[in-house]
PAVODREN-261282 format. One record per residue (C-alpha): x, y, z; residue number from 1. Coordinates in steps of 0.5 Angstrom, whole numbers, padded with zeros to 4 digits. Layout:
// PAVODREN-261282
+-------+-------+-------+-------+
:  east : north :    up : pamar :
+-------+-------+-------+-------+
:     X :     Y :     Z :   NUM :
...
+-------+-------+-------+-------+
***
This chain:
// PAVODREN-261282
+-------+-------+-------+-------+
:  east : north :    up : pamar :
+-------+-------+-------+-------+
:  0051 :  0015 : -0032 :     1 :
:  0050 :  0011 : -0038 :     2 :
:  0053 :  0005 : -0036 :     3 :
:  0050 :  0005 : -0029 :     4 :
:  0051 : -0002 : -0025 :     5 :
:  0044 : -0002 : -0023 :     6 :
:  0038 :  0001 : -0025 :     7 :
:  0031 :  0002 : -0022 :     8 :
:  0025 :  0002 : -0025 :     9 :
:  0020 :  0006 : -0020 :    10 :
:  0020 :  0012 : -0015 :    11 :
:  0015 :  0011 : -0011 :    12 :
:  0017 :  0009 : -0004 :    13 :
:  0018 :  0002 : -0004 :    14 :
:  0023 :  0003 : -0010 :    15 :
:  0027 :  0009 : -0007 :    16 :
:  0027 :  0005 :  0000 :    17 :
:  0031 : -0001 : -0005 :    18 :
:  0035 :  0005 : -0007 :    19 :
:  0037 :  0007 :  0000 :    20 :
:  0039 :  0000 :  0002 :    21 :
:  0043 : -0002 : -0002 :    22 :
:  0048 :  0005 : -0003 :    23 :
:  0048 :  0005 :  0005 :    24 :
:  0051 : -0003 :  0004 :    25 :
:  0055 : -0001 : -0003 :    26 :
:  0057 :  0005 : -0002 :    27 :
:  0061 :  0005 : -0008 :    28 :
:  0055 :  0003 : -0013 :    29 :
:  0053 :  0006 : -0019 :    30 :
:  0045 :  0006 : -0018 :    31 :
:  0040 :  0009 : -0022 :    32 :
:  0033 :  0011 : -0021 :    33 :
:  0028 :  0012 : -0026 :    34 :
:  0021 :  0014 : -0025 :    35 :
:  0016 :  0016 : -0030 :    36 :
:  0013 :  0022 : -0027 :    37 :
:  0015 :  0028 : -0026 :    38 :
:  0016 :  0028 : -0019 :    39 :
:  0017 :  0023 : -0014 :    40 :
:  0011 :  0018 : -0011 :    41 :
:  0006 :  0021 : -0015 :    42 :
:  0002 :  0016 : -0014 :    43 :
:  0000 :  0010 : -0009 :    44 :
:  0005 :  0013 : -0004 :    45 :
:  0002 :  0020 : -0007 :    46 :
: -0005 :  0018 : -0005 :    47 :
: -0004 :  0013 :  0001 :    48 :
: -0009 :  0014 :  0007 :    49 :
: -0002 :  0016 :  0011 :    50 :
: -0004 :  0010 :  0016 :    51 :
:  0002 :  0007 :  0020 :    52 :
:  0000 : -0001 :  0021 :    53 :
:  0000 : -0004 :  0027 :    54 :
:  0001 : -0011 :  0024 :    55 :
: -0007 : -0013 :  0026 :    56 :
: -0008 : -0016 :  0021 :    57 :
: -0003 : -0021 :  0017 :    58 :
: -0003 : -0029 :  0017 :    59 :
:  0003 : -0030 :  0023 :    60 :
:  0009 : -0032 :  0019 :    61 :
:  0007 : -0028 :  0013 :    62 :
:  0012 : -0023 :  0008 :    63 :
:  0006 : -0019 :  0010 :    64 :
:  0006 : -0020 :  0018 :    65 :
:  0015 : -0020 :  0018 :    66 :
:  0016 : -0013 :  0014 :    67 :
:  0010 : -0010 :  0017 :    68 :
:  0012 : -0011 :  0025 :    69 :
:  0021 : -0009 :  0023 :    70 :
:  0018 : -0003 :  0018 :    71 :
:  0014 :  0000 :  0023 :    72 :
:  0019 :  0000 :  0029 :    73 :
:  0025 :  0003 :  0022 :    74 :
:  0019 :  0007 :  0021 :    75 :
:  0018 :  0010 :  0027 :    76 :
:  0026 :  0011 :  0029 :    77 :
:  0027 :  0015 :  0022 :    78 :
:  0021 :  0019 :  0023 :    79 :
:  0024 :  0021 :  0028 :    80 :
:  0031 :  0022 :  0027 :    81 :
:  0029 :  0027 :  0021 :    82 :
:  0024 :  0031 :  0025 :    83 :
:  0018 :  0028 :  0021 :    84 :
:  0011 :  0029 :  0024 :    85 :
:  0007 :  0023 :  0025 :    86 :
:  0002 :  0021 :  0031 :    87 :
:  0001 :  0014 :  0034 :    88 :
: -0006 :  0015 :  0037 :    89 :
: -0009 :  0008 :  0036 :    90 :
: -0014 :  0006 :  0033 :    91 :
: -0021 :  0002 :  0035 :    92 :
: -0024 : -0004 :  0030 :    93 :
: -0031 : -0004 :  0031 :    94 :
: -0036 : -0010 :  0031 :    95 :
: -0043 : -0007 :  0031 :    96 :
: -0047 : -0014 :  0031 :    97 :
: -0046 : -0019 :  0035 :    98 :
: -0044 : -0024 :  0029 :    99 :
: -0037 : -0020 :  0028 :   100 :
: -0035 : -0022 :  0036 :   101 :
: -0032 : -0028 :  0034 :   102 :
: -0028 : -0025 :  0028 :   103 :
: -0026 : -0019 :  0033 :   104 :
: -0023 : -0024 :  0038 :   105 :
: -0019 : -0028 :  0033 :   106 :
: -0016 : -0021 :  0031 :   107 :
: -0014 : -0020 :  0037 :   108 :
: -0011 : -0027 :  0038 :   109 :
: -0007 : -0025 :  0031 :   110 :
: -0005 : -0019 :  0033 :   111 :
: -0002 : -0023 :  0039 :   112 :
:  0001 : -0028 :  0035 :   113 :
:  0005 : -0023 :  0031 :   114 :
:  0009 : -0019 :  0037 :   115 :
:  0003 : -0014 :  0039 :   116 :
:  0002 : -0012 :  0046 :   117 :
: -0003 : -0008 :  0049 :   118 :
: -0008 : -0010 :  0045 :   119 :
: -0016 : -0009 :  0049 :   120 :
: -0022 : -0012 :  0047 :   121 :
: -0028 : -0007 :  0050 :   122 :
: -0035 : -0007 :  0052 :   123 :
: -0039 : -0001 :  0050 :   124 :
: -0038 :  0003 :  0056 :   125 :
: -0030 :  0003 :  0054 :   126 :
: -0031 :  0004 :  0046 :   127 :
: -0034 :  0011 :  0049 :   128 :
: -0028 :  0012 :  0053 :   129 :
: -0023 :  0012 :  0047 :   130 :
: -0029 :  0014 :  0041 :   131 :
: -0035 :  0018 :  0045 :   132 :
: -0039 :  0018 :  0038 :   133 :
: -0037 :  0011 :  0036 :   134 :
: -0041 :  0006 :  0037 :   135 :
: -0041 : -0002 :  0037 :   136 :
: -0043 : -0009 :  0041 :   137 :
: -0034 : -0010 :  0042 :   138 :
: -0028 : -0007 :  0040 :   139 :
: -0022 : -0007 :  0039 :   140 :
: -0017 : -0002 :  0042 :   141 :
: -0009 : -0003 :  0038 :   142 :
: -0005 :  0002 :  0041 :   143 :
:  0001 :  0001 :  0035 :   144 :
: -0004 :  0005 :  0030 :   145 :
: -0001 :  0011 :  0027 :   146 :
: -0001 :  0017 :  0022 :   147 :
:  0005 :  0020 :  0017 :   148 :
:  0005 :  0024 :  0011 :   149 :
:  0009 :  0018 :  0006 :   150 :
:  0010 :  0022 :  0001 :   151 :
:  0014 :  0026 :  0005 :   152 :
:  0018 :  0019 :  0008 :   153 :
:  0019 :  0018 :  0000 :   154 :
:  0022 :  0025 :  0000 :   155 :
:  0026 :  0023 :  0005 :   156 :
:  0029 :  0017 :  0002 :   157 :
:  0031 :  0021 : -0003 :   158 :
:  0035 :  0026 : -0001 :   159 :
:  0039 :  0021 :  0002 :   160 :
:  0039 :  0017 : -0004 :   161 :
:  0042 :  0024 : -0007 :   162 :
:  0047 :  0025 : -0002 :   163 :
:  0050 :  0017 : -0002 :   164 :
:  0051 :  0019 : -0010 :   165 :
:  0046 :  0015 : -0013 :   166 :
:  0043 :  0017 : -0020 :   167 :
:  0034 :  0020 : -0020 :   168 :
:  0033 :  0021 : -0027 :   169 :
:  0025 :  0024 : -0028 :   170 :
:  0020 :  0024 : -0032 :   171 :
:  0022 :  0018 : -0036 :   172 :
:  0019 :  0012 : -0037 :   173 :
:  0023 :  0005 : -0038 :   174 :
:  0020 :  0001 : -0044 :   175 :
:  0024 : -0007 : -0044 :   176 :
:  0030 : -0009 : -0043 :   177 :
:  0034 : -0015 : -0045 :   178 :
:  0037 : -0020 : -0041 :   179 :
:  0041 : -0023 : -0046 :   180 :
:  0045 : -0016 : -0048 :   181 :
:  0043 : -0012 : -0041 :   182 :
:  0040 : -0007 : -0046 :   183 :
:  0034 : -0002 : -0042 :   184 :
:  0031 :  0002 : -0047 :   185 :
:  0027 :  0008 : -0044 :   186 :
:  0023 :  0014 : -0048 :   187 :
:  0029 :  0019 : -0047 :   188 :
:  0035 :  0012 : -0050 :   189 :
:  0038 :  0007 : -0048 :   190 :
:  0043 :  0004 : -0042 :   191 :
:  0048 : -0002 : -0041 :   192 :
:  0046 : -0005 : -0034 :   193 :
:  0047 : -0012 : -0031 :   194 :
:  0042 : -0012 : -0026 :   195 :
:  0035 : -0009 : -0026 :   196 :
:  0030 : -0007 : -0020 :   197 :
:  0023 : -0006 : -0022 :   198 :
:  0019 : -0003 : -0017 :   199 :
:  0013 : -0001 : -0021 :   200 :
:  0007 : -0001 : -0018 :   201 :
:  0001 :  0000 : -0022 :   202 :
:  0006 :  0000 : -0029 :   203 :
:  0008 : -0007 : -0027 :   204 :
:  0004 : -0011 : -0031 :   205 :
:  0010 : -0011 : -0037 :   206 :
:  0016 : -0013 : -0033 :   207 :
:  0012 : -0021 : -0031 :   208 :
:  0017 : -0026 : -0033 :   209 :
:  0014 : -0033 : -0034 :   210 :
:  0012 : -0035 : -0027 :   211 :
:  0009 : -0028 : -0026 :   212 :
:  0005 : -0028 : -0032 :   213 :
:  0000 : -0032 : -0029 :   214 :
: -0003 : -0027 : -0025 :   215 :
: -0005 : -0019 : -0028 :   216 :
: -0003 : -0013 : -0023 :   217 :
: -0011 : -0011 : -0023 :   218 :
: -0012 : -0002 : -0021 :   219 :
: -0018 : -0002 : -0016 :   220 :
: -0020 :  0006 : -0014 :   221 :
: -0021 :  0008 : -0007 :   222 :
: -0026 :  0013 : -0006 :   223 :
: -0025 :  0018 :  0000 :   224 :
: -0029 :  0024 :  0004 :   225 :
: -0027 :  0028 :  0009 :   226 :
: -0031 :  0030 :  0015 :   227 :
: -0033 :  0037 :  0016 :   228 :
: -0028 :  0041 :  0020 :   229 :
: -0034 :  0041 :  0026 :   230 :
: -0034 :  0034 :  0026 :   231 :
: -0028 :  0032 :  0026 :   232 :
: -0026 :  0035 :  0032 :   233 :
: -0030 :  0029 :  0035 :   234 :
: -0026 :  0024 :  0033 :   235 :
: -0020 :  0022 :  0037 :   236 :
: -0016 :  0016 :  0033 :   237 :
: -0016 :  0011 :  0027 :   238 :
: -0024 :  0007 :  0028 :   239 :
: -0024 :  0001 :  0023 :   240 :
: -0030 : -0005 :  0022 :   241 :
: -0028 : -0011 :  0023 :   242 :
: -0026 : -0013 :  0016 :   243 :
: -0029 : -0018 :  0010 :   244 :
: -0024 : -0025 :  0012 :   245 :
: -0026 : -0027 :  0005 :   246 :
: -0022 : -0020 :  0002 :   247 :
: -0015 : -0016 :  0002 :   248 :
: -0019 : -0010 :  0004 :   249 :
: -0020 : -0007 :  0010 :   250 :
: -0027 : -0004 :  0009 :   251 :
: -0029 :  0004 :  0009 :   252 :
: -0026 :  0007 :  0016 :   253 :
: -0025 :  0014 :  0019 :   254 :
: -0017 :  0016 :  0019 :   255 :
: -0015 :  0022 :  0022 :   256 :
: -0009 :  0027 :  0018 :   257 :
: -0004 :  0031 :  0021 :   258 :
: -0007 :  0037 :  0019 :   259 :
: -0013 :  0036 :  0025 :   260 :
: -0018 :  0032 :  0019 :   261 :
: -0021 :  0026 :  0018 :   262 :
: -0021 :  0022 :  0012 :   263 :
: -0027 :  0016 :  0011 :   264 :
: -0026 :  0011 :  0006 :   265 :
: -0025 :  0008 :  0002 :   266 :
: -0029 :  0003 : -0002 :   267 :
: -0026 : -0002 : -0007 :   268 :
: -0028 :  0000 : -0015 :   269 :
: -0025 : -0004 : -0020 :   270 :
: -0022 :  0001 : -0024 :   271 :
: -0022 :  0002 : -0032 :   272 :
: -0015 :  0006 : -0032 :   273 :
: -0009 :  0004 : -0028 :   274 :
: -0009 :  0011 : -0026 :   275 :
: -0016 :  0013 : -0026 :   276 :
: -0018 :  0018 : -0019 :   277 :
: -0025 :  0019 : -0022 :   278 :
: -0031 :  0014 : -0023 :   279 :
: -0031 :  0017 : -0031 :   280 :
: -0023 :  0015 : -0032 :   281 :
: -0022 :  0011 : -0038 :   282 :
: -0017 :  0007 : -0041 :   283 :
: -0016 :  0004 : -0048 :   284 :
: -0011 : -0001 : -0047 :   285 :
: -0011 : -0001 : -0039 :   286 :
: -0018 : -0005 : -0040 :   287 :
: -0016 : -0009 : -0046 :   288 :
: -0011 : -0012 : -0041 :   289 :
: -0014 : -0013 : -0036 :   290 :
: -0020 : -0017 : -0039 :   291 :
: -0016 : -0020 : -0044 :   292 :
: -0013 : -0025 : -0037 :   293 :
: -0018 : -0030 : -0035 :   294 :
: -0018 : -0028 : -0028 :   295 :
: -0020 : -0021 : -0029 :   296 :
: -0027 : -0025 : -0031 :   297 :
: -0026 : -0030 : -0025 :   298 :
: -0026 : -0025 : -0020 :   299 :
: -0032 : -0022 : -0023 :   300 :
: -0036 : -0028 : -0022 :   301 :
: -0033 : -0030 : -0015 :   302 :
: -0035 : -0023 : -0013 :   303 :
: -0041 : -0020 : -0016 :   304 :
: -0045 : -0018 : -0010 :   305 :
: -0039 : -0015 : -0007 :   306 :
: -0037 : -0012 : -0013 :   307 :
: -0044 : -0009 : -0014 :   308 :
: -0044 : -0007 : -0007 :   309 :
: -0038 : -0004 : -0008 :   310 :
: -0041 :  0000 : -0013 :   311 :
: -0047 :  0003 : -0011 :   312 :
: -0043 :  0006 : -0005 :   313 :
: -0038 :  0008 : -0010 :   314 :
: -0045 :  0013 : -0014 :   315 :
: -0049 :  0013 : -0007 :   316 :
: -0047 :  0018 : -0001 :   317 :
: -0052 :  0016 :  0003 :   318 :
: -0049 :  0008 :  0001 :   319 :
: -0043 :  0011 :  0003 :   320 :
: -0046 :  0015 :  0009 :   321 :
: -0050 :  0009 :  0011 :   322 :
: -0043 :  0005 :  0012 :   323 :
: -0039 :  0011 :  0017 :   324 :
: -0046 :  0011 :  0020 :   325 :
: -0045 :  0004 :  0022 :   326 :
: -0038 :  0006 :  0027 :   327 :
: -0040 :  0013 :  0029 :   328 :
: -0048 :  0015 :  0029 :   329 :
: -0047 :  0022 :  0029 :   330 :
: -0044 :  0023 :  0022 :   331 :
: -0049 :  0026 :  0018 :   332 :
: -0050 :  0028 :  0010 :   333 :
: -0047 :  0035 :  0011 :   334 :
: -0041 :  0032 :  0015 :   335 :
: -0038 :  0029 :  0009 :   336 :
: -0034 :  0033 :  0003 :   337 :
: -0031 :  0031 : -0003 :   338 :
: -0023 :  0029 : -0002 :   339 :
: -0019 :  0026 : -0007 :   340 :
: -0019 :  0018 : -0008 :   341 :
: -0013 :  0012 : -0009 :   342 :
: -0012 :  0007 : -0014 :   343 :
: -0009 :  0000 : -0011 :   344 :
: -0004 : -0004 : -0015 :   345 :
: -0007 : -0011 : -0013 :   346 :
: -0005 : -0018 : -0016 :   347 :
: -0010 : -0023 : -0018 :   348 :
: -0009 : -0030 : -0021 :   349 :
: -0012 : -0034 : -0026 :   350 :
: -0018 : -0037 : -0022 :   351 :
: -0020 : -0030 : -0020 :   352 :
: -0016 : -0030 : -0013 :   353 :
: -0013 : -0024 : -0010 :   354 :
: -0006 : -0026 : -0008 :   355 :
: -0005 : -0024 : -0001 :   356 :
:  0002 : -0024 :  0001 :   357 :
:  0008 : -0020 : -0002 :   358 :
:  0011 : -0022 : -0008 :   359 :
:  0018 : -0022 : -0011 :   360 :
:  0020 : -0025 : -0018 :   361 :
:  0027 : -0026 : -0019 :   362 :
:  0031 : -0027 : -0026 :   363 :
:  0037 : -0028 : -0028 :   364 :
:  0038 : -0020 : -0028 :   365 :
:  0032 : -0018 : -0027 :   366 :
:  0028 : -0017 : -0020 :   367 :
:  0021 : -0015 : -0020 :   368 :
:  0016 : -0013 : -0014 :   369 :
:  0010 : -0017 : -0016 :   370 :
:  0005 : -0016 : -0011 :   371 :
:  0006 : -0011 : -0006 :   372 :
: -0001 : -0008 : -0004 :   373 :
: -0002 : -0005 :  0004 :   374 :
:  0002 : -0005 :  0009 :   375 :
:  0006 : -0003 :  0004 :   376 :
:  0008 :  0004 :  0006 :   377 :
:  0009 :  0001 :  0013 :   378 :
:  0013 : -0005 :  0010 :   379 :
:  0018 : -0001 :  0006 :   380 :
:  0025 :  0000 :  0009 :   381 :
:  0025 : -0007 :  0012 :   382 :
:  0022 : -0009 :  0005 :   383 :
:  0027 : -0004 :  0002 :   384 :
:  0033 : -0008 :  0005 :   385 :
:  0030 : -0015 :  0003 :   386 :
:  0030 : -0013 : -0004 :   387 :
:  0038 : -0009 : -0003 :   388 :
:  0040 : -0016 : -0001 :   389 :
:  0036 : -0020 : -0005 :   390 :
:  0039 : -0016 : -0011 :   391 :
:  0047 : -0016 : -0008 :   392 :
:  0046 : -0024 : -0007 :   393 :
:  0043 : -0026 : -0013 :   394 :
:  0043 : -0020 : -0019 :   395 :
:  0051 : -0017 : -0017 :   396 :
:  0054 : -0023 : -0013 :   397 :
:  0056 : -0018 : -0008 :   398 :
:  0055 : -0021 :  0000 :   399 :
:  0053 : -0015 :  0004 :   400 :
:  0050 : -0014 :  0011 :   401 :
:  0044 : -0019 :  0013 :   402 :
:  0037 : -0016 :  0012 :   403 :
:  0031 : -0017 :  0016 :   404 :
+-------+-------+-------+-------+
***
């Protein structure tokens, strides 16, 4: 397929989604997907928590809110039309000193705004109910919560993509293209294509057009333990805190798998490469970038305490312990193991502030999802249709169904 109408760029979840949506409206299209690695969804969606999101969270009326509400119902009804495990435990989110009471009220009342039923706010007696070995002076019980394998979802999308023609090409990464010829120049050639489709997480930063370029896509890593098998027999669903207002991070929590363990974390750690798992990765030019754009240097300043917080739980496991001890007192140092850690794609602009919401900027054939951080994987098939339909109105002049 040298001459395909439309390419794109990325095979995480988000860009298989966009391929998905738009071959199930044009059935006819010639769409191409290239992804860099090797095999698809090798890394946010590879290394996601597997956390189905309610929708708790997100200011009411934002993309955030919107795509996470119709996502998670899409979601649900694909898992189980194709026979994909997942469960919907619930989860709790936990204030553990009285001043969180308030902020675990306005959650509640958020959650209600964005659709949410059956929300429970719980004294004492009624977190032991749901969590006996977590503790906290109110909690929230969120009924929608649940737990996937989102590589498997990806996987899934895939094969459908496959299946209505569409074109995955691995192990090639797309380097420029050029609007005014309609030129993509790749490391293995070069295609003729009127319309393009990033969806780069991570690999984002080369795509920003002009507007977008005010804001740099910053790598934070996400460090993660396991419970000893023992002890996670004695957890039964999801238990959060009560998050930071003042961050896009949820804060360190405990998340059951679909294998009978639990994962803690994680924490939130600038990170020196775009795809550095560990605390020693380092790139050159990763963070040559990062600290050439002024609002690197801003965030720093806004947040130093946090970020120096965030740190020391990063190389202390008693910090770490110390957190996870605040939900669920019996957890002790022999209960945490190793588990491997994320990096997230996170947009910040140039005063230092994390940009919340998603983000999509559209060029004359160029598409590019900026920002698109949790609830992501959650998000993805309505946020999948939205951008199909964006790239049908705008980049192929085709009209097709109205997207969600």
């Amino acid at each position: 397929m040298d001459r395909p109408d439309l390419v794109i760029v990325g095979g995480g979840i988000l860009g298989l989604a966009t391929a998905k949506a738009l071959l199930e409206s044009l059935p006819h299209l010639r769409l191409l997907l290239l992804e860099k690695e090797l095999q698809l969804a090798s890394h946010q969606t590879g290394h996601n928590s597997g956390v189905i999101h309610s929708g708790l969270y997100y200011p009411p009326g934002s993309q955030k809110a919107r795509f996470c509400q119709a996502g998670r119902s899409l979601l649900l009804d694909f898992a189980k039309e194709q026979g994909l495990a997942h469960q919907v435990p619930g989860k709790l989110v936990l204030a553990t000193r009285d001043p969180e009471v308030p902020l675990l009220e306005a959650l509640k009342a958020r959650g209600e705004a964005n659709g949410l039923t059956g929300l429970e706010l719980l004294d004492r007696a009624g977190i032991k109910r749901i969590e006996p070995w977590a503790q906290g002076v109110k909690g929230l019980y969120v009924p929608q919560t649940g737990i996937i394998r989102y590589l498997e979802v990806a996987q899934a999308f895939a094969r459908q993509v496959r299946e209505r023609g569409g074109e995955i090409r691995l192990g090639e990464r797309a380097l420029d293209y050029d609007p005014q010829t309609l030129r993509l120049r790749t490391s293995l050639g070069k295609y003729s294509t009127p319309a393009l489709v990033v969806c780069a997480g991570l690999g984002t930063n080369p795509w920003l057009g002009a507007k977008a370029k005010q804001v740099r896509i910053l790598p934070f890593r996400g460090d993660y333990r396991k419970l000893s098998p023992q002890a996670a027999q004695k957890i039964n669903g999801l238990i959060y805190p009560v998050p930071n207002p003042a961050l896009p991070f949820l804060g360190v929590h405990l998340t059951p798998d679909l294998e009978g363990g639990v994962h803690c974390g994680p924490n939130a750690v600038f990170s020196f490469a775009q795809e550095g798992y560990r605390p020693g990765d380092w790139n050159w030019q990763d963070t040559k970038s990062a600290f050439l754009f002024p609002g690197t240097w801003a965030l720093f300043a806004r947040h130093w305490r946090l970020g120096l917080a965030e740190l020391g739980r990063a190389a202390s496991k008693g910090r770490f312990l110390a957190d996870l001890q605040q939900l669920c007192p019996p957890i002790q140092a022999q209960d945490l193991l190793p588990s491997p850690s994320g990096v997230r794609a996170q947009a910040v602009d140039l005063s230092g502030a994390l940009v919340e919401d998603f983000w999509v900027e559209l060029g004359p054939k160029q598409l590019t999802l900026v920002n698109a951080p949790s609830p992501a994987a959650t998000s993805a098939l309505a946020l999948g249709r939205h951008l199909a339909q964006l790239a049908r109105l705008k980049l192929l002049g085709e009209r097709g169904d109205q997207a969600v």
